[in-house]
C-alpha positions in Angstrom: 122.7 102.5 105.3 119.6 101.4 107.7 117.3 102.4 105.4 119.1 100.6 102.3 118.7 97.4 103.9 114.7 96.9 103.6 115.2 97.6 100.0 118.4 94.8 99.7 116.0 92.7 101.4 113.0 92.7 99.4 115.5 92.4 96.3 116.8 89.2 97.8 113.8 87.2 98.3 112.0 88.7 94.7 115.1 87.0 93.2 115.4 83.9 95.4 111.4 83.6 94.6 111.9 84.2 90.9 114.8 81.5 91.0 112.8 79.0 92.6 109.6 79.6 89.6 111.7 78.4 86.9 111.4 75.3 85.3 107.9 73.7 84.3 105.6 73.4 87.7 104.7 69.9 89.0 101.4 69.9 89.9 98.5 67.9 90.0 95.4 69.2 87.5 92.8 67.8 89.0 93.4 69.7 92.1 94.9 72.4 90.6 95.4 74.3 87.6 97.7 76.9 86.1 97.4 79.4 83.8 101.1 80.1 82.5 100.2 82.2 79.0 97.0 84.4 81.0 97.5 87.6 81.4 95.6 88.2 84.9 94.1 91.8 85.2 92.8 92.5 88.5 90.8 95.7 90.2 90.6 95.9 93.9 90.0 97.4 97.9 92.2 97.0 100.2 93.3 98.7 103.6 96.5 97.8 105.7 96.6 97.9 109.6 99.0 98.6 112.5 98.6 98.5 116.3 101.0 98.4 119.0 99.4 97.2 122.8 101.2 98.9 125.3 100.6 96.2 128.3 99.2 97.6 131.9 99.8 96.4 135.5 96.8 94.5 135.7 94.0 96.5 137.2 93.7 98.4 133.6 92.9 97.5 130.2 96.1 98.2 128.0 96.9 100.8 125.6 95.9 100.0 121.9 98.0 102.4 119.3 96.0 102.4 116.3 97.3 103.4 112.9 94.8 105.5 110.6 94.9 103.7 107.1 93.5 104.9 104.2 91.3 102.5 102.1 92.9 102.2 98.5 91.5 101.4 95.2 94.0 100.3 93.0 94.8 97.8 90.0 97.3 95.3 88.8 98.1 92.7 86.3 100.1 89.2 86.9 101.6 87.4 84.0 104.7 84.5 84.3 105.5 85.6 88.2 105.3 88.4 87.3 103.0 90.9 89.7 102.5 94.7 89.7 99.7 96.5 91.9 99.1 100.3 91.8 96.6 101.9 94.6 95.9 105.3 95.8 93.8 106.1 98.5 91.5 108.3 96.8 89.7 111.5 98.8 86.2 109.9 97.8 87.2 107.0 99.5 88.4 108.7 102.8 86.5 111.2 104.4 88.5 113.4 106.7 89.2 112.1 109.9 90.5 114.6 111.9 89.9 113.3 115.9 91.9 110.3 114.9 95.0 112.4 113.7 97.2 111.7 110.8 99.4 108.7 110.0 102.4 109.0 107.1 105.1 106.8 106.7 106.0 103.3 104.1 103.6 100.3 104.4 105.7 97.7 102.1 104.1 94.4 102.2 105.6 91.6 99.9 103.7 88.4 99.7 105.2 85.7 97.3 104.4 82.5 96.4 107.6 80.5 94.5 107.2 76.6 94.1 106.8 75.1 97.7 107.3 78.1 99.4 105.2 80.7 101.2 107.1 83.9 101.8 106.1 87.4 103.8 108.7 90.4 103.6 107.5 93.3 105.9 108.9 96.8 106.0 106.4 99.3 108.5 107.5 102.7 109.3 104.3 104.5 110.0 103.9 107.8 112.6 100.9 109.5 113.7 98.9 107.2 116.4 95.8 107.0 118.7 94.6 105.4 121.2 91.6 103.2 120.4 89.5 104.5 123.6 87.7 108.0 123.3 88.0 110.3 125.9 91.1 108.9 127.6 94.2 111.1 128.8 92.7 113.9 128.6 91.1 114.3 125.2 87.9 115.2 125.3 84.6 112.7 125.9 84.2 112.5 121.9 87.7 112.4 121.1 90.6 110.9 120.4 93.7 110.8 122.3 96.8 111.9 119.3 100.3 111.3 119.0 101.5 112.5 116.3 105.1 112.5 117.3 104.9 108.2 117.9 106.6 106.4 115.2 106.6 102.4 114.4 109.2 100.5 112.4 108.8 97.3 111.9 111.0 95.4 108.9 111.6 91.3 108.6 111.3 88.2 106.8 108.8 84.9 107.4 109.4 82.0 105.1 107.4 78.7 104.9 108.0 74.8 102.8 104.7 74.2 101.5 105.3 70.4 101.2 102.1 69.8 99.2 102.5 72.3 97.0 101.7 69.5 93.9 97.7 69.8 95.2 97.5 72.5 97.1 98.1 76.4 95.5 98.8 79.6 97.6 98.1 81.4 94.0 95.0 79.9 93.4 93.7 81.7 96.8 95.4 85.0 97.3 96.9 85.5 94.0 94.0 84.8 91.5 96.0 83.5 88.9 95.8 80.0 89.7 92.4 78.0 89.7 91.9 75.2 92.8 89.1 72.9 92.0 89.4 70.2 94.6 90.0 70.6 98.3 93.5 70.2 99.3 96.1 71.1 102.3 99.3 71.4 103.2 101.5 71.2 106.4 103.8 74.5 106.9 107.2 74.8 108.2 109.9 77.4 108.5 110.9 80.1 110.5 110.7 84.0 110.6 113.0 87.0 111.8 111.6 90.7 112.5 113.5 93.7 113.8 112.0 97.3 114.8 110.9 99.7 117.3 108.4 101.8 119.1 109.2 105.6 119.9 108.2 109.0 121.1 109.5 112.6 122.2 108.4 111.8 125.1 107.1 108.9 127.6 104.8 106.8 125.3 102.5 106.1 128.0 100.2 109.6 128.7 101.7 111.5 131.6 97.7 111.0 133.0 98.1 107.5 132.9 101.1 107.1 134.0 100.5 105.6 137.0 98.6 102.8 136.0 101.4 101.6 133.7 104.7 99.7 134.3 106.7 101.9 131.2 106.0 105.0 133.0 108.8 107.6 131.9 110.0 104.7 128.5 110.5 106.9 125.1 111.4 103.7 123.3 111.1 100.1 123.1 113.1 98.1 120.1 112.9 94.5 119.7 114.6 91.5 117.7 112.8 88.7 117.2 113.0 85.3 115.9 112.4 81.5 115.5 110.7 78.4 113.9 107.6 77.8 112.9 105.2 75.5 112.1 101.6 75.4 110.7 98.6 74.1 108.2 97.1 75.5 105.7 93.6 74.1 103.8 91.5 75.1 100.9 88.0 73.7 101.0 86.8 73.6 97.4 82.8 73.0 96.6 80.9 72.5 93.5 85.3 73.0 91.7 84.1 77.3 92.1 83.7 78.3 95.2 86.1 78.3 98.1 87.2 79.0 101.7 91.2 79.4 102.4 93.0 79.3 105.9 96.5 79.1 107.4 98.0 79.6 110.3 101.6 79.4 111.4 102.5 79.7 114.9 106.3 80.8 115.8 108.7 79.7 118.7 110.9 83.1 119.0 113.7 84.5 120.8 113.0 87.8 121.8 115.8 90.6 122.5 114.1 93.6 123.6 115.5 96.9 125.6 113.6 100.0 127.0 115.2 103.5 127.0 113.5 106.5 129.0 114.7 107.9 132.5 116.3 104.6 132.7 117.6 101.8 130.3 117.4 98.1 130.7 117.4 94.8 128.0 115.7 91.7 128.7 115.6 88.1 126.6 112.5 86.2 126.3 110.3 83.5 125.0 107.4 84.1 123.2 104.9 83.3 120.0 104.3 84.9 117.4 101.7 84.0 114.4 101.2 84.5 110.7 97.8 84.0 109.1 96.1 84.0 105.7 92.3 83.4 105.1 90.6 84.1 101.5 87.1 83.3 100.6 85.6 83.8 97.3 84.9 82.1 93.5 87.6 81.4 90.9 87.3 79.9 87.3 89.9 79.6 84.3 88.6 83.4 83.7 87.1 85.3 86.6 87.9 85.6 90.5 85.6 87.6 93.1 87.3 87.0 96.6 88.3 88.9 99.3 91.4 88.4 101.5 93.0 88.8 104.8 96.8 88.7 105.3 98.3 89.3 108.8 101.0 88.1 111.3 101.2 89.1 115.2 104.4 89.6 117.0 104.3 89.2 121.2 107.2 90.5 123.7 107.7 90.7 127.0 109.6 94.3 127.7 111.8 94.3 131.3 109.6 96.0 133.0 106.8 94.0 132.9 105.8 90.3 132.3 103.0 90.9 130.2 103.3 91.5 126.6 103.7 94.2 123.6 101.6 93.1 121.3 102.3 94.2 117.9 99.9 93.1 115.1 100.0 94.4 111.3 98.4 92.8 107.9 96.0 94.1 104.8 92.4 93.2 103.9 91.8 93.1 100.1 88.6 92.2 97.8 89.3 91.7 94.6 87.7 91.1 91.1 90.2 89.9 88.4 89.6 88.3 84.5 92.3 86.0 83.1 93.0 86.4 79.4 94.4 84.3 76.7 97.9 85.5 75.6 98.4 83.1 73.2 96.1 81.4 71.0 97.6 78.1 71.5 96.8 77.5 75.1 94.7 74.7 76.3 90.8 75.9 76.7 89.7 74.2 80.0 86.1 73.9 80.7 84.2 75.7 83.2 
């Protein structure tokens, strides 16, 4: 049942998205354009990440949990709303790392972009983590401390009005299969809720460090978290071609969060969490070179402490794509 819900989600929102694309969209051409009847092909990089901070006492730095992605080269088409990616991480592309240690586990990462909306559905279940610092509790000076027995789950929803969406175009920047040709922006508003959890066999802080660290002896830490939000976002458009994306939503959240280990306690907090998209590149009616970075980042304070977890996730991608003509009826636009 907990694992059918991720997949109930995504349905959800890829219907409520579709729903929301139908019907002729408003916008403006001379900021925008769309390309309705183009097939968009697309070839491209891309790596995810996940970290978990694990916050000190003070007198130390914190533990940074690091993920070992692979890089994947995949490709994809887009046609009517439609999109569908495929990606391997070949061996070419990733050399074996062994003194990091393994990660496996589900990286979904849905990013839609309906009429007026902006819309981010996470599910994150990787295991197999290290700690960014060589030579720490007890691994050797040139390597790698590895827990391969530290799983993350991370699964929610962040949502977002784009107001302006009649000027300003999400697709145009991340998507490739619109074209922006005059600067634009748009206030964001909304709201996000995530769920998940940090866990071990045993104490996630390393028995050699435990001393240092307020979780000394905690297996697990879950969380629930949510709230408004509310944000910008700009494209800044020169010579119609070239361009330079950025939002940034920040978060008002509720946080429920409980540690289990020798001893079990909940606690309810305040904090902020953010969700951010930057894209920089050159689009036309046919070709898009760009590259792109998607993220969000999730703070909690845990009852044991009053600093914060920090969990931040999110994918960088460059992509080259070419937009065909379907159908010989569609309008040539000059470039």
């Amino acid at each position: 049942m907990k694992k059918s819900i991720p997949a109930l989600l995504v349905c959800f929102i890829i219907s409520f998205a579709l729903h929301a694309q139908k019907g002729k969209v408003q916008n403006d051409t001379s900021y925008y354009v769309t390309f309705l009847d183009k097939l968009n092909i697309r070839t491209f990089l891309s790596q995810k990440y996940i970290h978990v901070n694990i916050p000190s006492s003070g007198s130390v730095s914190d533990l940074e949990y690091k993920a070992n992605p692979k890089l994947n080269l995949g490709v994809g088409f887009s046609y009517r709303g439609v999109t569908v990616n495929l990606f391997n991480g070949f061996q070419f592309l990733n050399k074996k790392d062994e003194p990091k240690g393994k990660t496996k586990g589900l990286d979904l990462q849905v990013h839609l972009y309906p009429r007026k909306w902006a819309i981010d559905v996470l599910f994150e279940s990787p295991k197999g983590f290290h700690l960014e610092q060589k030579g720490v509790a007890g691994a050797g000076a040139n390597n790698y401390y590895y827990r391969g027995d530290i799983k993350s789950n991370l699964y929610g929803i962040s949502a977002y009005r784009v107001p302006n969406k009649e000027k300003f175009s999400y697709r145009a920047a991340i998507s490739q299969t619109e074209w922006q040709k005059k600067s634009a922006g748009s206030f964001l508003y909304g709201g996000n809720l995530f769920h998940g959890f940090l866990q071990g066999d045993s104490a996630l802080v390393p028995a050699l460090l435990a001393n240092n660290y307020p979780q000394k002896g905690i297996k697990k830490t879950s969380y629930t978290s949510f709230g408004p939000g509310v944000g910008y976002a700009h494209t800044l458009v020169i010579d119609q071609h070239f361009f330079l994306t950025g939002s940034a939503v920040v978060n008002a959240n509720v946080n429920f969060v409980k540690e289990e280990g020798t001893t079990s306690d909940t606690k309810t907090s305040f904090n902020f969490s953010d969700v951010f998209k930057a894209a920089i590149g050159y689009n036309s009616a046919t070709w898009n070179f760009s590259a792109n970075w998607l993220g969000q980042g999730l703070w909690i304070k845990g009852p044991s402490t009053n600093e914060n977890y920090f969990f931040p996730s999110g994918q960088i991608r460059v992509v080259a794509a070419y937009k065909f003509n379907v159908k010989h009826r569609d309008q040539k636009i000059k470039i």
